[in-house]
N, C-alpha and C positions, 0 to 999 in steps of 0.2 A: 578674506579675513577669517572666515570660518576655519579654511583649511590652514591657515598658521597658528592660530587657538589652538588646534586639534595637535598641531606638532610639536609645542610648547610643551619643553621637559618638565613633570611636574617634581619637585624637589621632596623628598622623602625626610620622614621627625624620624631626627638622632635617636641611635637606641643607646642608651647607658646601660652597660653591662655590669657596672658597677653596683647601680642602683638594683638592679633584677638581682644580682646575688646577695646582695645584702636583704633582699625584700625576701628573698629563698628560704636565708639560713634565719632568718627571724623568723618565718612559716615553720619551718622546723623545730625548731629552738622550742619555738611557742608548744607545736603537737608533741614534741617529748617530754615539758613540762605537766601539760594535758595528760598523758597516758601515765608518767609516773605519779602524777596524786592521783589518777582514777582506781591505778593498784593499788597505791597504800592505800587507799578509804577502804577498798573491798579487803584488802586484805586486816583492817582493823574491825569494820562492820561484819566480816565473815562467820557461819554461826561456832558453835563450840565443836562443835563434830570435825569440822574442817581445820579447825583450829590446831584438835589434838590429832587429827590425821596430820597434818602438815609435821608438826611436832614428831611422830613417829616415822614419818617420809624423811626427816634432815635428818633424825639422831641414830636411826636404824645403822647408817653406811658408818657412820664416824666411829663405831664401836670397833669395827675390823678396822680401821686405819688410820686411826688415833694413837701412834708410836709415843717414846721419848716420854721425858717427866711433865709435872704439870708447868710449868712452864711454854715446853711446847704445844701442850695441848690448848694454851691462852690465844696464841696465833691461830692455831687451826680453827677454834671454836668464833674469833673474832671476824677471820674469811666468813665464816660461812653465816654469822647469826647480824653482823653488821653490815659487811660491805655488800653480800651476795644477796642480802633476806629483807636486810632494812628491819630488822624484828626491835631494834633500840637507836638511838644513837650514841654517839661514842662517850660524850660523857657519861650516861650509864650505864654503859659498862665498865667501864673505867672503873665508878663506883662500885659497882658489884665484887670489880674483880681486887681493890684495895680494903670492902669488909673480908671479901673471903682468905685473904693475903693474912688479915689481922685477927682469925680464928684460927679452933682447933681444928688439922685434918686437909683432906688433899682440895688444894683450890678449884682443879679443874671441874671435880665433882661438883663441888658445891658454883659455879660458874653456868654448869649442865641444869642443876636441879633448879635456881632463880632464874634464867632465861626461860626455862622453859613452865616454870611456875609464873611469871610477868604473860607468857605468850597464852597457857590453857589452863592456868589457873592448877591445885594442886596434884588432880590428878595429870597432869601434864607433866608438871614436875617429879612422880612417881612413875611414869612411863619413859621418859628423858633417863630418869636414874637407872632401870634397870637394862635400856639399848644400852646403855653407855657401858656396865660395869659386864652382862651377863656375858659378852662375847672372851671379853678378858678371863673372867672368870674359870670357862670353859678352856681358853686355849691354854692359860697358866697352870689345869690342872694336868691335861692331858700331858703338857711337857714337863712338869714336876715328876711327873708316872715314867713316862718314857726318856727321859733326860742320860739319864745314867746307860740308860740301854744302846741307844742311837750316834749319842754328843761327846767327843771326849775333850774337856777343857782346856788340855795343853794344845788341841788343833781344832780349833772355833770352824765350822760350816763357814764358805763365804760370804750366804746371803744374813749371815750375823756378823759381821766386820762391820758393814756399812751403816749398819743402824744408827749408832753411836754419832758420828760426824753431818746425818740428815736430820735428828733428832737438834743436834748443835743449830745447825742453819735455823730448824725451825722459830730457835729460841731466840736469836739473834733479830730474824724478821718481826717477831713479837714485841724484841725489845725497841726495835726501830719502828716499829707503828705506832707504840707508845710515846715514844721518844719527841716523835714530832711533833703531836700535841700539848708538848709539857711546858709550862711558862719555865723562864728562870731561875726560881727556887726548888721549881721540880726536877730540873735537871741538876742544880748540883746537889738536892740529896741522894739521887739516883746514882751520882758519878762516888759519892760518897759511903751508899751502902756496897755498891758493887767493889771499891776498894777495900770494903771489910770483909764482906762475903770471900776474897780472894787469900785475905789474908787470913785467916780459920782455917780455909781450907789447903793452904799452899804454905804455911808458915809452919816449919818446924818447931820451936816453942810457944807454939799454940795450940792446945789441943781443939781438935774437931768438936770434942762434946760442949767446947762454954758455944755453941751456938743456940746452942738449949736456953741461954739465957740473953745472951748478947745479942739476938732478932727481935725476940719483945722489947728490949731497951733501946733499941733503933725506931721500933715502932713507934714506940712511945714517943722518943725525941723528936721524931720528924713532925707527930702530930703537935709537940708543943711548938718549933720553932714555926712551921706554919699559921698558926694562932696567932704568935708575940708579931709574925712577920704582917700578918693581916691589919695590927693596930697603928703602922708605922701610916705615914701623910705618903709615901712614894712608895708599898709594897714592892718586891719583884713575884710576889704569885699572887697575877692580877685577878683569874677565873676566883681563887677564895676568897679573897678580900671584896669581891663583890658578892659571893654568897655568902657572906655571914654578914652584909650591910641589912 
């Protein structure tokens, strides 16, 4: 008896591989939720020194390679202060970047100087302003000097062709980060000003210069029909209508 006990197959507990992966990728799930708020806390608890270190670590490099108008410089600054930093989230910036839209003067600056005024407070925001502007500064003057000497306009250098059309791209990627975000009233004033921005500038009996006046009067309108749009019972721009409840 002993010795057929002893031979007697013992049967082995099923392993569900299913259950181990799922138990894995939740272990996981779980530790990268852990490590990312353990960075954000350090990184909002962290003292001011590091603050405005960190502030001169992002905007030092962006000075040299911050191409194209302020537009694209919306994208570039959005890569790197939202998705790469976590320094806000998107709604505001958004905001930041629709007051500075609605002032006088170049956005991208004024996007530079509040990010980094929100991050280290004002002298942050005075150290963001001059990485950002002194590098340009320097390079626009030396080529202002040497221009004439070097450059002949009717045959542009190559590595000046390309600027133009990666400058474009920027803008576009900028507008499509934006874009996704936007409830339905945001998109079709968006689809609305970009049809007029087009036609000022591409319209032969339209001079270029009524944009002097016809961009504040789009500002204007969009912020009223937003308003009127927020008091209806079925808004389509849902994010406003619950901030102004």
């Amino acid at each position: 008896m002993a010795t057929e006990q002893q031979s007697m197959p013992v049967e082995a507990e099923p392993i569900d591989l299913n259950k181990d992966l799922i138990d894995t990728e939740a272990g996981a799930a779980e530790d990268e939720a852990g490590a990312a708020t353990d960075k954000k806390a350090v990184a909002e608890d962290s003292p001011w020194s590091e603050r405005m270190w960190e502030v001169f670590h992002t905007f030092w490099p962006l000075g040299f390679v911050a191409f194209g108008g302020p537009q694209a410089h919306v994208a570039i600054l959005r890569d790197h202060l939202v998705v790469q930093r976590d320094w806000m989230d998107e709604d505001a910036f958004t905001e930041l970047f629709a007051i500075g839209q609605g002032l006088p003067g170049p956005t991208s600056t004024q996007l530079v100087i509040s990010t980094a005024l929100a991050r280290a407070g004002p002298l942050g925001g005075l150290l963001a302003f001059f990485l950002w502007n002194l590098p340009g500064l320097i390079i626009l003057t030396t080529c202002g000097v040497l221009i004439q000497n070097f450059i002949d306009p009717n045959d542009p250098p190559f590595y000046l062709v390309g600027l133009p059309p990666a400058a474009i791209s920027l803008v576009f990627k900028a507008m499509y980060g934006f874009g996704a975000k936007l409830d339905k009233l945001g998109v079709i004033l968006a689809l609305i000003s970009a049809c007029v921005a087009i036609l000022i500038n591409g319209d032969e009996n339209i001079k270029p210069t009524s944009s002097q006046f016809v961009f504040p009067i789009m500002l204007a309108l969009g912020g009223l029909v937003s308003f009127v749009d927020s008091k209806r019972a079925n808004p389509l721009g849902k994010k406003l209508a619950v901030a102004l409840v």
